[in-house]
C-alpha positions in Angstrom: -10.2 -26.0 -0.2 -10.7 -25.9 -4.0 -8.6 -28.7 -5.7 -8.5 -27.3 -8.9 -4.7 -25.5 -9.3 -5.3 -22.1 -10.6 -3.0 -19.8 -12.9 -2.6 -15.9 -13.5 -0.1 -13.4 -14.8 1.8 -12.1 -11.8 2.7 -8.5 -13.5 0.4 -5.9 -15.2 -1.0 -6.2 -19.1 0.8 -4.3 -21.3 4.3 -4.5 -23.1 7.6 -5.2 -20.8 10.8 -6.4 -21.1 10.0 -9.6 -18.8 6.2 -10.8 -17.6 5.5 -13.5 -14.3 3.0 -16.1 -14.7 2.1 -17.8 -11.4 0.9 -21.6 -11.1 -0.3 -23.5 -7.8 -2.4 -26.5 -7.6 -1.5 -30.2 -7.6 -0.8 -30.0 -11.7 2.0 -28.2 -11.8 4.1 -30.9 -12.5 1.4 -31.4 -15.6 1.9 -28.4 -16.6 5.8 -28.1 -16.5 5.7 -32.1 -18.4 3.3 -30.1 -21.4 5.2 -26.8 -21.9 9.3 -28.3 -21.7 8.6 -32.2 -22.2 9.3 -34.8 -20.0 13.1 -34.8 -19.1 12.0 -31.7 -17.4 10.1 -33.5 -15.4 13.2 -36.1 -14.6 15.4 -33.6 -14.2 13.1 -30.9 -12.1 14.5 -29.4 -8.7 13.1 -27.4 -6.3 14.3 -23.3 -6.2 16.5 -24.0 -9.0 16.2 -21.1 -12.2 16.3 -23.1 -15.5 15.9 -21.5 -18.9 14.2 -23.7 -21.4 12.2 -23.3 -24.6 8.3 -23.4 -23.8 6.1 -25.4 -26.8 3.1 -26.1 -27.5 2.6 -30.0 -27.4 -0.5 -29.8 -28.2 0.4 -29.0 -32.2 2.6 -31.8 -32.7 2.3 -33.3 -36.1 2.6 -36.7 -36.9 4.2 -37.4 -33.1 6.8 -35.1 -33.8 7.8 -33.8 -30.9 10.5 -31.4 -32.8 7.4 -30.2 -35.0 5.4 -28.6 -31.5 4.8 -24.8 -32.2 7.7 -22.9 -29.7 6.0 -20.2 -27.7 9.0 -18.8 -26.1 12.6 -18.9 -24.3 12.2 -18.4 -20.4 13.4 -18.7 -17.1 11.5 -21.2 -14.8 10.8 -22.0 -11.1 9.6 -24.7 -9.4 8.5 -24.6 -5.8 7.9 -27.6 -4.1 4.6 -27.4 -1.4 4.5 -27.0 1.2 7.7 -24.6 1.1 6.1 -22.0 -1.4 4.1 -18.8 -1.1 0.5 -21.0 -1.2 2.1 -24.4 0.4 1.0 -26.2 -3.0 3.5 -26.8 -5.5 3.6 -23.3 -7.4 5.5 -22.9 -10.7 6.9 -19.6 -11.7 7.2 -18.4 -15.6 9.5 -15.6 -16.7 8.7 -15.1 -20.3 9.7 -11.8 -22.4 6.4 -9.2 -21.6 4.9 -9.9 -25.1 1.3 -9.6 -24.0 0.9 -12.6 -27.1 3.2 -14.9 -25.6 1.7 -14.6 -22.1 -1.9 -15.2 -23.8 -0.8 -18.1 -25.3 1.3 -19.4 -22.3 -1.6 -19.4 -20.1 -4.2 -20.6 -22.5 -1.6 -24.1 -23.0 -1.4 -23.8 -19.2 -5.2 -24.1 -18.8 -5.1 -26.8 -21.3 -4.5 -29.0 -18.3 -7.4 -30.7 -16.7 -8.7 -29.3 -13.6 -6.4 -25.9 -14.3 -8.6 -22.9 -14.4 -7.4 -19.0 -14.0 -6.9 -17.6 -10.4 -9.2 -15.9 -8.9 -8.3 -12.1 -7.5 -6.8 -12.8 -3.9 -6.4 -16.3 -4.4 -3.2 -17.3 -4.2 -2.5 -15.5 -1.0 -6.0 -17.0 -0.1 -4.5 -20.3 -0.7 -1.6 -19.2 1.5 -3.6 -18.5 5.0 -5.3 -21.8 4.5 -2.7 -23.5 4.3 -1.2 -21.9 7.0 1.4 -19.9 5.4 0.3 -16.5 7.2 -2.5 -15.7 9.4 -5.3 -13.3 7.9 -3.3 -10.3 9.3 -0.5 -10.9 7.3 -2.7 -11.8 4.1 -4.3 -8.4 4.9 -0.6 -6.7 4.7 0.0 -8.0 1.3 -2.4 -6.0 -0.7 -0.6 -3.0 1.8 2.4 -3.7 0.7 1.6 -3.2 -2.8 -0.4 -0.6 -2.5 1.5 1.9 -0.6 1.6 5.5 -1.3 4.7 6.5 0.7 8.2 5.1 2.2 6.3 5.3 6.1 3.1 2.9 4.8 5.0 0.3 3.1 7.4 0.6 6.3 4.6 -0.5 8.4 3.1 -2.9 5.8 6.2 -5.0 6.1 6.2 -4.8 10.0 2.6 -6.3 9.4 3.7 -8.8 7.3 6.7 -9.8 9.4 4.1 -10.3 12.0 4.7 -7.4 14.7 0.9 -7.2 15.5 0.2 -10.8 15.2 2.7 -11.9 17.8 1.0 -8.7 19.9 -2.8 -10.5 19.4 -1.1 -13.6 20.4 0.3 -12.7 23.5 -3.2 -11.2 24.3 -4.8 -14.2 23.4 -2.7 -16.3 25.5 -3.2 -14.5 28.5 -6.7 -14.4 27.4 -6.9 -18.1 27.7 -5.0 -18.4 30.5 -7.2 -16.1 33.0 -10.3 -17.9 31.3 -8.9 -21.6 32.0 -8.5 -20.7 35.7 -12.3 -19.3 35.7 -13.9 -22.4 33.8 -11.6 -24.3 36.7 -13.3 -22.2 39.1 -16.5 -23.0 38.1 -15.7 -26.5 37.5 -15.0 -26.9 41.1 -17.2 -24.4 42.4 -18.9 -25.7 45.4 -14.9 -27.4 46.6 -13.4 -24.2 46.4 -13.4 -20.8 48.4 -14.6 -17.7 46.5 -12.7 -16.4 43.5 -10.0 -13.8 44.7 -11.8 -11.1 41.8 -8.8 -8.7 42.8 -6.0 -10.9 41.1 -8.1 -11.6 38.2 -9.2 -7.5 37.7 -5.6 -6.8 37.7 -4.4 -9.2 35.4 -7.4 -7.9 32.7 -6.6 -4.5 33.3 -3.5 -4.8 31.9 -4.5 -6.7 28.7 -7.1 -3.7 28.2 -4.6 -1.4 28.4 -2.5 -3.2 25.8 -5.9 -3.9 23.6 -6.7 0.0 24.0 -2.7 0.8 22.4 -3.2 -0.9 19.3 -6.5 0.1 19.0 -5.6 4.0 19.2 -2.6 3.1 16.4 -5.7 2.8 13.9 -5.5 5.0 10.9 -7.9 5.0 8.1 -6.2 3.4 5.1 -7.9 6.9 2.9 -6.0 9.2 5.4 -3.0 7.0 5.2 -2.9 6.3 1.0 -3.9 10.0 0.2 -1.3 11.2 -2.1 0.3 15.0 -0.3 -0.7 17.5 -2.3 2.0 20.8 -3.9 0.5 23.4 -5.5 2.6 25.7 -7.6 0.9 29.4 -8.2 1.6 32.7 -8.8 1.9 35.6 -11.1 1.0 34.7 -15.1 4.2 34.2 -16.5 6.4 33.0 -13.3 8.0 29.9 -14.5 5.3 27.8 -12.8 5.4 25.5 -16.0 8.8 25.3 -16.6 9.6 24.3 -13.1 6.7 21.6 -12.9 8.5 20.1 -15.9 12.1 20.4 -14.3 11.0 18.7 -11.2 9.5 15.9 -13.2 12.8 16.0 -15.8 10.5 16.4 -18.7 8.4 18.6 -21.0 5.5 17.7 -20.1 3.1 20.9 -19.8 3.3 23.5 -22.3 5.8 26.3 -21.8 5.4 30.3 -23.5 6.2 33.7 -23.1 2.9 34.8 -22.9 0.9 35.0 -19.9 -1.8 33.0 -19.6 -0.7 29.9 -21.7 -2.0 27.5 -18.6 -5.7 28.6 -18.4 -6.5 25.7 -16.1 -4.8 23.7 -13.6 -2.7 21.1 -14.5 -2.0 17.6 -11.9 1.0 15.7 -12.0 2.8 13.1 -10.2 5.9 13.4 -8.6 8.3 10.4 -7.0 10.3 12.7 -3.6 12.4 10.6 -1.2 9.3 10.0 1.1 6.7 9.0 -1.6 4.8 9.7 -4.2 2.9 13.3 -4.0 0.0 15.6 -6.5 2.2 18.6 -7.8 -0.3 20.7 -9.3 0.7 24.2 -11.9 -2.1 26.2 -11.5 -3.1 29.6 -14.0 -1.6 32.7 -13.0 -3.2 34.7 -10.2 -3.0 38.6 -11.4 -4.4 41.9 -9.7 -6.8 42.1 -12.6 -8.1 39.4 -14.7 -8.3 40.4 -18.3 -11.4 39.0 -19.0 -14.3 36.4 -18.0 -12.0 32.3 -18.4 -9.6 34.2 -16.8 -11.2 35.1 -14.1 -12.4 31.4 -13.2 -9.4 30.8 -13.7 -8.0 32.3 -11.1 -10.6 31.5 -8.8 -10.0 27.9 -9.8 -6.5 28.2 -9.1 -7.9 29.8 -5.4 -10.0 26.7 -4.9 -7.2 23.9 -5.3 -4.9 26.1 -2.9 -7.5 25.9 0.1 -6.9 21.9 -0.5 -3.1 22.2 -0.4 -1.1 20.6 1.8 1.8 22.8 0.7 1.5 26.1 -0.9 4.4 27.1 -3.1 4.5 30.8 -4.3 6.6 31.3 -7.3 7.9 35.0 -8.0 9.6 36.2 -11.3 13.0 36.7 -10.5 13.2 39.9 -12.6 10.1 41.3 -11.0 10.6 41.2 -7.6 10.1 45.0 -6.5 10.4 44.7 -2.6 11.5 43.1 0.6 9.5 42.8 3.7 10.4 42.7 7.6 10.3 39.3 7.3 12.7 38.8 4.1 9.9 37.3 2.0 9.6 38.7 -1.8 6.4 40.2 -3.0 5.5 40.7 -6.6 3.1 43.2 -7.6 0.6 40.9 -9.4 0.6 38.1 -7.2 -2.5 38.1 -4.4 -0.9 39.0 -1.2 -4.1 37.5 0.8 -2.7 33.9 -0.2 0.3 32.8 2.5 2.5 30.7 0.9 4.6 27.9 2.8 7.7 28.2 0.8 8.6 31.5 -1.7 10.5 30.2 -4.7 12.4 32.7 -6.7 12.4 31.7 -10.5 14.8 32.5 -13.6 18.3 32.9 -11.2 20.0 32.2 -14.1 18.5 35.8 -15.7 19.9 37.8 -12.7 22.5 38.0 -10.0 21.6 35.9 -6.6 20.7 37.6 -4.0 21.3 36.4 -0.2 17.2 37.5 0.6 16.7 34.3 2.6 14.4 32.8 0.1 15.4 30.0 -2.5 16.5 30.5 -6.2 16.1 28.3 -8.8 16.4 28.0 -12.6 14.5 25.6 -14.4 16.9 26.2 -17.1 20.1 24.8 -15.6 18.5 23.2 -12.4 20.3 25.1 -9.9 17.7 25.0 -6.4 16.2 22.2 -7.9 17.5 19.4 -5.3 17.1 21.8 -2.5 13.3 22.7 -3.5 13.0 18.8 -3.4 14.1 18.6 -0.3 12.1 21.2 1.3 8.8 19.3 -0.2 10.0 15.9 1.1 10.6 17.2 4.9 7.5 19.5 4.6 5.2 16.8 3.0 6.4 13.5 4.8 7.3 14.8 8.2 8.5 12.0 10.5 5.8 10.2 12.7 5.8 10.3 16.3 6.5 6.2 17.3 7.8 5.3 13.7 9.2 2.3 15.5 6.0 1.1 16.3 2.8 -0.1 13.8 -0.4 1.4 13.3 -3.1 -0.6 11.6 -5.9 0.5 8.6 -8.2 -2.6 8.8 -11.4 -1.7 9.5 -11.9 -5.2 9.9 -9.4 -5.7 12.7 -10.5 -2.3 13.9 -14.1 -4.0 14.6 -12.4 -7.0 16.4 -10.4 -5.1 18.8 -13.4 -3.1 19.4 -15.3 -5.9 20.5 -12.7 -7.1 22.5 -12.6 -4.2 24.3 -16.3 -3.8 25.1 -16.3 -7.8 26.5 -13.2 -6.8 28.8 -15.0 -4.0 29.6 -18.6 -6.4 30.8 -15.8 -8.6 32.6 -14.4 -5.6 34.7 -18.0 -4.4 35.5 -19.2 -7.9 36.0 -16.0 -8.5 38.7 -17.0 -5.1 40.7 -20.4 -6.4 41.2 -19.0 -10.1 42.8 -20.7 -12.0 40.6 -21.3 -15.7 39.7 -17.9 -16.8 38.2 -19.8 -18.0 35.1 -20.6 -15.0 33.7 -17.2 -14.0 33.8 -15.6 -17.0 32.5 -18.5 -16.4 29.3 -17.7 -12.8 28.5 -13.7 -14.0 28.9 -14.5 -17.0 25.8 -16.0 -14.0 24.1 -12.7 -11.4 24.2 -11.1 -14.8 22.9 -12.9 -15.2 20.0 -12.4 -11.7 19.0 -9.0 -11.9 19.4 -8.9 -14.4 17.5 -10.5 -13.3 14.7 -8.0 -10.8 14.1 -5.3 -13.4 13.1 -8.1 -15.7 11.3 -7.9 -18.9 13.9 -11.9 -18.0 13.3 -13.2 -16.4 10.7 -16.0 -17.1 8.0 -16.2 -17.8 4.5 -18.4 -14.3 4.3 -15.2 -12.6 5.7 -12.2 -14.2 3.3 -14.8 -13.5 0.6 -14.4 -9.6 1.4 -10.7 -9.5 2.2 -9.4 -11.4 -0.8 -11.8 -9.8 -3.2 -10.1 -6.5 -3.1 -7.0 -8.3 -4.3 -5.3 -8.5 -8.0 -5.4 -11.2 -9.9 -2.1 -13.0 -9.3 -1.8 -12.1 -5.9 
């Protein structure tokens, strides 16, 4: 493992009230004696939150120490290895998020010899080598960070916690087990009756079927991160606008009175109980477009809808001429051909409510607004079959359950056929190792260089 103790902001560039600088390495304690002197040193404890005045040592004049350049008032944590996120000692910095004071902390931090800035990935890096997680676990971090709704990070924790590496472990006992008692068998070959296959058939069948479960649970992590998509549309001049920017509590597309001020579509994001989702305004769809732009407009505003994941039809309150069998509104200039998933009746505050079966809103005083929420978080983020269980996105750990699989199946084949024990007890060693590779008890340089890679610097 690389010697050198590494260092890298923990939060995101950019102003903040507080930023997180991370240390790890073997010169921590270097590094805490240069930024707050050494009483710090005497005095430091492990898990213990001390604010202190960071400095610049380096700028003393004359062997002042009073005359060192102060780079800032912070909180500080010490974390004594191996009880830390890496197992090193690890320092934590909480200065104010002055991206200038951050600079200059980590540029007196690197002052240090053998201190150098982190790599991406590699202080969770540090972590599986030194056995803090195993590589499914490390995996889950960057899921955990990264995850685009409330039922993903749910099942990045799970990962994290270790519900599917205690599974692969379990497998990989039994694993080992049945392929100790074949190597014994073959040790002792010529002493010994033949094999009873039968007992060892059914005891592999059974760690297929539990191999074939979590490889079923696999999800691509695209399918699984994609942000839901809402699309608003209707008639120019519906309130499509004005509701976008009531949902998201601000003004942030441009509202008139005259049809046709949103010419092109306009994407947002939106935060709903379940996740984060696309909420897209699109132009207004009439009977007749009034002249070329808005034409492709409209058949701009067609396109998105065919990618919907939720169609949202949004009628003019004061327009709506007619009732059908079913209750629904129509208006006039809106394309009938387009089936919406949820009719939204706009400006209710313009007009008496009417008991139609379809939801009113106002944009202006927010009346429908929580219930319109609602409707998009149970439509958009509809509850998984088995949410108790896990599901994994690795394509990596997809491959290695794969492979386990295809050796169980040559065992089960090979044991139909009454072969030499050998055999078996091979293809057995081989289900083992890809089992194990899942968790990381083997695994190559080539493949930490991939899964760590993808990381931010800092984690």
């Amino acid at each position: 493992m690389d010697s050198q103790t590494i260092v890298a902001p923990m939060t995101p560039a950019g102003v903040s009230a507080v930023a997180a600088i991370r240390v790890s390495g073997s010169k921590v304690r270097d590094v805490i004696r240069l930024l707050f002197g050494e009483s710090a040193i005497k005095n430091l404890k492990a898990r213990e939150a001390r604010l202190a005045t960071a400095r610049d040592y380096r700028t003393i004049v004359n062997g002042d120490r009073k005359t060192a350049q102060v780079i800032d008032s912070l909180l500080y944590i010490f974390f004594e290895g191996p009880n830390s996120y890496t197992g090193e000692d690890v320092l934590e910095l909480y200065p104010h998020g002055n991206p200038i004071i951050v600079r200059e902390l980590i540029q007196v931090i690197k002052s240090v010899e053998c201190v150098r800035l982190a790599e991406p990935g590699e202080y969770t890096r540090r972590a599986f080598l030194n056995g803090r997680m195993d590589l499914v676990q490390a995996e889950s971090v960057a899921d955990v960070i990264h995850s685009a709704n409330r039922d993903e990070l749910k099942n990045a924790h799970r990962l994290l916690g270790g519900a599917l590496s205690k599974k692969v472990k379990t497998l990989t006992e039994q694993v080992m087990d049945i392929s100790a008692r074949l190597e014994l068998d073959v040790d002792f070959a010529e002493e010994e009756a033949d094999p009873d296959y039968s007992t060892w058939g059914t005891k592999i069948e059974a760690i297929r079927e539990s191999v074939q479960s979590i490889l079923k649970s696999f999800k691509e992590k695209a399918n699984v991160s994609r942000l839901p998509l809402a699309v608003l549309y209707g008639a120019p001049n519906a309130g499509k606008s004005s509701l976008v920017n009531a949902l998201l509590g601000e003004d942030r597309i441009l509202v008139s009175d005259i049809p046709g001020t949103t010419r092109d579509f306009v994407e947002v994001r939106l935060f709903l109980d379940g996740g984060e989702i696309r909420l897209i305004d699109t132009a207004g769809i009439a009977d007749k477009a009034s002249d070329a732009l808005d034409a492709l407009s409209m058949e701009k505003s067609k396109e998105i809808l065919a990618e919907a994941d939720m169609k949202i039809l949004v009628v003019d309150g004061n327009n709506v001429i007619a009732r059908n069998d079913s209750g629904a509104c129509r208006e006039q200039s809106v394309a009938e051909a387009i089936q919406p998933d949820l009719v939204v009746i706009s400006k209710s505050d313009l007009r008496a409510s009417q008991q139609d079966g379809n939801l009113h809103i106002s944009s202006k005083t927010g009346d429908g607004l929580a219930e319109l929420r609602q409707k998009m978080n149970a439509a958009l983020f509809k509850k998984m079959e088995n949410s108790e269980d896990l599901w994994i996105t690795s394509e990596r750990e997809k491959n290695c359950l794969e492979d386990a699989l295809a050796g169980i199946d040559r065992t089960l084949s090979l044991i139909r056929t009454n072969p030499a024990v050998e055999l078996i007890a091979f293809e057995m060693q081989l289900v083992r190792r890809s089992l194990q590779s899942i968790t990381g008890e083997i695994s190559s340089e080539d493949v930490l260089q991939k899964i760590f890679a993808g990381f931010c610097i800092g984690k």
